[in-house]
N, C-alpha and C positions, 0 to 999 in steps of 0.2 A: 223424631230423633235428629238432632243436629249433624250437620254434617261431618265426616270426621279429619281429623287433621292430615297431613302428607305422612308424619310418622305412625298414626295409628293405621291409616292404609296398610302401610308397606308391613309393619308388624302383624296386623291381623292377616295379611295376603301370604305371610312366609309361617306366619304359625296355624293359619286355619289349613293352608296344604298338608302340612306335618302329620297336626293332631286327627284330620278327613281320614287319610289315608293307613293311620296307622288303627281309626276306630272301625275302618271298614274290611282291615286286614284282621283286626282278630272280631269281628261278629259283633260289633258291640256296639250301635247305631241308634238304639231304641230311643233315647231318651239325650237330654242333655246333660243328666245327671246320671247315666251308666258310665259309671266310672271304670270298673277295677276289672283287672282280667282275675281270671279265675285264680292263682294264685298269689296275687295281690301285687306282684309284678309290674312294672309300670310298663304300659304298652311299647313294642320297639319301634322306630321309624323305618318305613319303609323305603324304596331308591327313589322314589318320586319326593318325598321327604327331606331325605338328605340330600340328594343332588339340587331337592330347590335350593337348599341353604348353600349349597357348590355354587352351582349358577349366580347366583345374589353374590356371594362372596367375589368370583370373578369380575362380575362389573363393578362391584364397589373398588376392588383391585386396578381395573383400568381407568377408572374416573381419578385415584388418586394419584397416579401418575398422571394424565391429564393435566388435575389440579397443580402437580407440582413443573406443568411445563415440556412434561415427556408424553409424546406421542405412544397409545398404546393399542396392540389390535384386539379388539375384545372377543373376537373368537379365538384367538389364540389364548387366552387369559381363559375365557372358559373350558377350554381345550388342556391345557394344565393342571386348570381345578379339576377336571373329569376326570383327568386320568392317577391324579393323587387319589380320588372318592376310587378311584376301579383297582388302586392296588391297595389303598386302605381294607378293600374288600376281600383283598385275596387271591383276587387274579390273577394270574401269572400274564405279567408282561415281557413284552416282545425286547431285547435290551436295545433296539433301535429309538424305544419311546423315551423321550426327555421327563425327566423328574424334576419335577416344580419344587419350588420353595416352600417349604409347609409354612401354616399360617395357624392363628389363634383359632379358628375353627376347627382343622384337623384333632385338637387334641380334645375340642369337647364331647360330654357325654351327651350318647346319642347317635351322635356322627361319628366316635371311635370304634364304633363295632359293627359286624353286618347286619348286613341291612332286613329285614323280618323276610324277606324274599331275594333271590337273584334272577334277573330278568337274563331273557335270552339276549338281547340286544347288549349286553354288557360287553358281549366279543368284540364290538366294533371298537373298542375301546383299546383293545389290548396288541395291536398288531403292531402299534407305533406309526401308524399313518393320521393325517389331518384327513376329513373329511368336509367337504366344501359342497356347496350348491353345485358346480363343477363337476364335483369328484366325490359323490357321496359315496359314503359308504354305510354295509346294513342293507341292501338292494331287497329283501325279502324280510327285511321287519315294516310290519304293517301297522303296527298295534299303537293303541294310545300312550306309550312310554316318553314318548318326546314333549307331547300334549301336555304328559301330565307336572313336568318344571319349568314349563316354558314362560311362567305368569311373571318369573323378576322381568324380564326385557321392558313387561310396561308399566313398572311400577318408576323408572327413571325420568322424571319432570322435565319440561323444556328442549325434549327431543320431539321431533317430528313421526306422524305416523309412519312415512315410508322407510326411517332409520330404524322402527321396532320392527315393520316387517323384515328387515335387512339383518338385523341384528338373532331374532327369532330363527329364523330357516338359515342362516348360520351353522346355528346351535345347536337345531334337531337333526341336521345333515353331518354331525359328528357320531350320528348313529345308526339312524335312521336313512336311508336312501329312497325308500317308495314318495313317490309322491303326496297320497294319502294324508301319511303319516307327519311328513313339512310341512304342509298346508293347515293340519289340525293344530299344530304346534304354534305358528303365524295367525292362526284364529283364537289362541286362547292370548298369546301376548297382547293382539289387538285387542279382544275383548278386555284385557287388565289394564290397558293403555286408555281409552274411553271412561272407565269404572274410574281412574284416577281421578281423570277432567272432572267428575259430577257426573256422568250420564247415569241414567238409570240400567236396569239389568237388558231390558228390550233395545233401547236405543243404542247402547253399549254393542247387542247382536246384529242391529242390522248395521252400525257401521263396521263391524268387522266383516259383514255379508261383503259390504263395499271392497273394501280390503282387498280381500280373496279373488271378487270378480274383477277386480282389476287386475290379477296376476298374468301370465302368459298364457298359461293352461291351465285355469282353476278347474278343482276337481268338483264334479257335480253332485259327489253326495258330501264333501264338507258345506257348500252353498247349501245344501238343504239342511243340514244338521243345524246352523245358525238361525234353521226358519223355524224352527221349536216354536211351537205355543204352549206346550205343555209337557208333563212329564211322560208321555206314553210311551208304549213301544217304539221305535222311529222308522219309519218306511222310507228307505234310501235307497237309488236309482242303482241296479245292478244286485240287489240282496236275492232276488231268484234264483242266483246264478251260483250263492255260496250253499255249500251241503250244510255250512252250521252257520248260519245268519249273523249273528251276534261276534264270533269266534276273532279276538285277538285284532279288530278293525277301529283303527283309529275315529273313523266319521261315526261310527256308532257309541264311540266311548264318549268324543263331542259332543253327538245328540243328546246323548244323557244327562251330560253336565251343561248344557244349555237349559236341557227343558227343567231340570232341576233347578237351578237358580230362578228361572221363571216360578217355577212355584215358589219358591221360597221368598220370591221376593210378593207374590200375592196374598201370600201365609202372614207378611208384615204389616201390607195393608191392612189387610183382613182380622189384625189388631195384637199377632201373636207376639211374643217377646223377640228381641235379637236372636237371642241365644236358640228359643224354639224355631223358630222358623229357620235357622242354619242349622238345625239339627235334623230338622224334617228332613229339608232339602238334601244334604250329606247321604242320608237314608233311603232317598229316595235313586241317586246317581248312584249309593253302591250295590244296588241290585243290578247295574251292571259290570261293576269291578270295580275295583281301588284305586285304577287311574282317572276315571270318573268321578268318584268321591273327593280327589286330591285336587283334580281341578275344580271342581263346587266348591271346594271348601277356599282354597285362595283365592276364588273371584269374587266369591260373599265377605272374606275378610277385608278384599281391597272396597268391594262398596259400602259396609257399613261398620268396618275399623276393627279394631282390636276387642272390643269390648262384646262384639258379637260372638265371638269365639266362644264356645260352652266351657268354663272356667275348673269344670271339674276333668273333660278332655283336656284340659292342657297340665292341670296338675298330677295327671296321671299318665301323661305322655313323656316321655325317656326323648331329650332335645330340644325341651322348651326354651334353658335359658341361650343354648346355641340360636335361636331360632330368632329369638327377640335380641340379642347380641349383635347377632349380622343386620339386622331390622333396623337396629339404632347408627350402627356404622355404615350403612348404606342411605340412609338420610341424613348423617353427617355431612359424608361425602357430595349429597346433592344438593344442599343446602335448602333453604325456605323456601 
């Protein structure tokens, strides 16, 4: 398989999170050709889903200002798009929070309606405050939610690794405050940041291993979550200590969407189709949840493009053409 182009990345990375996440929210995993939900409905996206195409939206937002000579902050730009996706949803916002400029995304379908779930994490959203690596906010969300839209920061070309971590824990610290939970977040951008260059899915994990242990206080079960070899259970330092092991922990949603790509990317070797083997894999991360699955599914799209994406998930996914839409105006914006 050739390798794929800057656009087919960024579109298979914003549409393989979509269609992941919304085939692992309603059961329907098996195959690359389980298509239809039960009433023939076309699956809804998920917040991991639509917030990726939030996120993607906002930096292609601050690059075009950028490009037109205007200095722009891009968390602040994600920070506006987030909180348009939190009132699109229904939220009641705080009247302190600023109201962004709607954009050609806001009105597509898909991203017009909520979201097939509402996460608890959505509060951080709605009080009207910035949340900053400083000043996070969310102190007691743990959970993969940040992990799971974190993958646009490295799908952006000709930036450096330590402006994706910058830019990443930004972004999850508009919601997220546990540590955990920015660090998982900063591990999947770095993982989509590598998968752009050509790395493979391993080489791709341990430089984001690098990453991470280079932070101030990296946490020692996202270091281990990147050490995946395989799709197992994952054994992460302090899991004695929780009454429900699994429960709502960002490093174990990691784990899984690490070791999951790992197999799937061994499922390719080992001669399967694109589309099979990101199906496995998909199937494999959402036996531990949706945010797992959203992140296998954008990290396999950014390494083997658009066309790996199982072509009946996405014809049967509610946000495709938003999806591929933002895809195409974000590699406008970043040019060749």
């Amino acid at each position: 398989m050739d390798a794929p182009s800057p656009l087919s990345r960024i579109r298979g990375s914003l549409l393989g999170a979509a269609v992941a996440e919304a085939a692992a929210l309603a059961g329907v995993v098996d195959s690359p050709s389980a298509a239809e939900m039960p009433d023939g409905a076309p699956r809804p996206l998920g917040p991991a889903g639509q917030l990726t195409l939030f996120t993607a939206d906002a930096l292609t937002e601050a690059i075009e200002w950028a490009n037109s000579g205007v200095h722009a902050d891009e968390a602040a730009c994600v920070w506006l798009a987030s909180l348009r996706w939190a009132s699109a949803q229904g939220v009641p916002m705080s009247p302190s929070a600023p109201a962004g400029q709607p954009r050609w995304l806001d009105a597509q379908d898909g991203v017009d309606v909520p979201a097939a779930v509402r996460p608890s994490w959505i509060r951080s959203l709605a009080g009207g405050e910035m949340g900053s690596p400083s000043r996070p906010l969310g102190m007691e969300f743990t959970d993969g939610g940040a992990a799971a839209h974190a993958a646009p920061y490295g799908l952006i070309p000709h930036v450096p690794a330590s402006a994706v971590v910058r830019m990443s824990a930004d972004g999850a610290s508009l919601t997220h405050g546990a540590p955990v939970a920015v660090q998982a977040a900063v591990a999947v951008s770095a993982l989509a940041h590598y998968l752009v260059l050509g790395a493979d899915c391993r080489t791709a994990a341990e430089s984001a291993r690098a990453q991470i242990a280079s932070l101030r206080s990296p946490d020692a079960r996202v270091l281990t979550a990147l050490d995946r070899q395989d799709g197992g259970a994952p054994e992460l330092p302090g899991a004695e200590h929780r009454p429900d092991r699994r429960a709502a922990d960002a490093a174990y949603t990691l784990a899984a969407a690490v070791g999951a790509i790992l197999a799937g990317e061994s499922a390719r070797e080992s001669g399967d189709s694109p589309e099979a083997a990101f199906a496995a894999a998909v199937a494999l991360a959402a036996a531990e949840g949706s945010d797992a699955a959203a992140i296998a599914g954008a990290l396999l799209g950014v390494r083997w493009g658009r066309e790996s994406v199982p072509s009946a998930w996405a014809a049967s996914t509610a946000g495709t053409t938003a999806a591929l839409g933002i895809a195409d105006r974000l590699a406008d914006v970043t040019g060749p």
